[in-house]
C-alpha positions as CSV (number, residue, x, y, z in Angstrom):
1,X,0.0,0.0,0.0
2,X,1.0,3.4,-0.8
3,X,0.9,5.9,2.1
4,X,-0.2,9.7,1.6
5,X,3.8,10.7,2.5
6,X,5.4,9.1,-0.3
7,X,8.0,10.8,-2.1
8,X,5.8,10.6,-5.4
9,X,2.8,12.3,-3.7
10,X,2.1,16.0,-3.8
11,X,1.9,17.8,-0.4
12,X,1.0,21.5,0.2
13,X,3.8,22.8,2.9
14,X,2.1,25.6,5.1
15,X,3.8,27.9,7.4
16,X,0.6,28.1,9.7
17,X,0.4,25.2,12.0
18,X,-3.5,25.5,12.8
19,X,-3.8,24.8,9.1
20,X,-2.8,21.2,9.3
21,X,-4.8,19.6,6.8
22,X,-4.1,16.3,5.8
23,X,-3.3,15.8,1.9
24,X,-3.3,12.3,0.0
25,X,-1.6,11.7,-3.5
26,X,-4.6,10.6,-5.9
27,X,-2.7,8.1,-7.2
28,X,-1.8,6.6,-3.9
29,X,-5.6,6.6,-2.6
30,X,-6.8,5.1,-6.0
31,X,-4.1,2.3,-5.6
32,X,-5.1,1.4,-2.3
33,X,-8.7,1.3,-3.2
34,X,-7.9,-1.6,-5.9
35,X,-6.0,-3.2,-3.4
36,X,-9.4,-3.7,-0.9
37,X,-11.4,-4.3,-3.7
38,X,-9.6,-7.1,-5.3
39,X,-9.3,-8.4,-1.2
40,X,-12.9,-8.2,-0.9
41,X,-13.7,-9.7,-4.0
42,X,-11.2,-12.7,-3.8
43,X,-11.9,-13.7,0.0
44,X,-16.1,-13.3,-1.0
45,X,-15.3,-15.5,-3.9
46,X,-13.3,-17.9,-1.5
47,X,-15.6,-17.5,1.2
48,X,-18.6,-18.9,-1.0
49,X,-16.9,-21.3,-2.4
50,X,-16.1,-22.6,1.6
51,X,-19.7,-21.9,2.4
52,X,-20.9,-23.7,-0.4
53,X,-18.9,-27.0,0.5
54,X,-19.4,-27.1,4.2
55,X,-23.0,-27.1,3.2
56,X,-24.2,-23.9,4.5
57,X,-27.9,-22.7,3.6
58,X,-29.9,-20.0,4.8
59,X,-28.9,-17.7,7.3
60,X,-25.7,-19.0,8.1
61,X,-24.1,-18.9,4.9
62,X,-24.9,-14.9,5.1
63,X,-23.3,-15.1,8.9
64,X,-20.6,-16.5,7.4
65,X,-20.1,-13.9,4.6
66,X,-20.1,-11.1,7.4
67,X,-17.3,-13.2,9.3
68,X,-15.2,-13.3,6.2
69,X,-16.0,-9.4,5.6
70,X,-14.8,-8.7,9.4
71,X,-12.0,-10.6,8.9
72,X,-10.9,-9.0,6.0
73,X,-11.5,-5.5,7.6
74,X,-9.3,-6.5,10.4
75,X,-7.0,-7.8,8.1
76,X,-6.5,-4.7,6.1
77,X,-6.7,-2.9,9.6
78,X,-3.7,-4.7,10.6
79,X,-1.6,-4.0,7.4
80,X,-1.8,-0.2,8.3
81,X,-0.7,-1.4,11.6
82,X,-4.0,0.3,12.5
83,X,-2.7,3.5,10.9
84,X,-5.2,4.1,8.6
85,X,-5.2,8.0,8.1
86,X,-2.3,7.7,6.4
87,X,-3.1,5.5,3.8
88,X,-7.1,6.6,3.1
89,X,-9.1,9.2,4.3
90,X,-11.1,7.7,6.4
91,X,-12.3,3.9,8.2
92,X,-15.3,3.6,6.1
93,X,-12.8,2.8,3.1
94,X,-11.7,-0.2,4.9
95,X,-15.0,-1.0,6.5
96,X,-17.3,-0.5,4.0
97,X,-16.2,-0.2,0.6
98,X,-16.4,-2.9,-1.7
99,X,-19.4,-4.6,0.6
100,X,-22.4,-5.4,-1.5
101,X,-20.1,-6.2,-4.6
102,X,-18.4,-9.1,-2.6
103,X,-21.5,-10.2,-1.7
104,X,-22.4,-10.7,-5.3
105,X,-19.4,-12.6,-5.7
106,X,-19.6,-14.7,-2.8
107,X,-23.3,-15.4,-3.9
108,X,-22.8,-16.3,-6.7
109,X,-19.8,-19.1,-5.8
110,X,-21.7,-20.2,-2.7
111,X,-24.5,-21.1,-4.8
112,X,-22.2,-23.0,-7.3
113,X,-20.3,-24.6,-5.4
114,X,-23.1,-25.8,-3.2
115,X,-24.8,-27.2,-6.4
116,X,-21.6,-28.9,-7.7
117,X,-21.4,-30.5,-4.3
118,X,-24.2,-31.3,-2.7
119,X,-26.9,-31.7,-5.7
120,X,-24.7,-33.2,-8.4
């Protein structure tokens, strides 16, 4: 992950110290983005395929899909070493984004691989 301090990323030096505001490098904060997307959509994908084999229906399988979600937010939490200012500009980017299109995914190969499983 890129952090906001790089050397590549473009920061506005001010000689006022109440106007401290935080500035991230577009390229940086896009680049990180892809990186919790692509997590979020490989673990749902991995996820459903796990949920699909152990034979989970119902309300469990979507239990389970907010366990892997969790996981992968702590997971991402822990590769900022909980630092997460200075890679995006806020916790709902690791929390949140990329939620209802890994459900999709994980959908989608829950339901497959319980079928390839359990009905064939």
């Amino acid at each position: 992950m890129a952090m906001h301090g790089d050397s590549s990323s473009t920061e506005k030096k001010s000689s006022d110290a109440g106007d401290d505001i935080p500035t991230f490098s577009v390229d940086n904060l896009q680049s990180n983005m892809k990186v919790i997307y692509y997590s979020r959509t490989f673990l749902s994908i991995i996820g459903g395929v796990v949920a699909g084999i152990w034979g989970l229906t119902g309300l469990t399988g979507f239990v389970f899909y907010f366990l892997v979600m969790a996981i992968t937010s702590l997971g991402l939490a822990l590769k900022t070493k909980f630092s997460v200012h200075a890679y995006f500009d806020s916790w709902n980017r690791i929390v949140l984004d990329g939620f209802l299109s890994g459900l999709m995914s994980f959908v989608l190969s829950w339901t497959f691989a319980y079928d390839i499983v359990h009905i064939f």
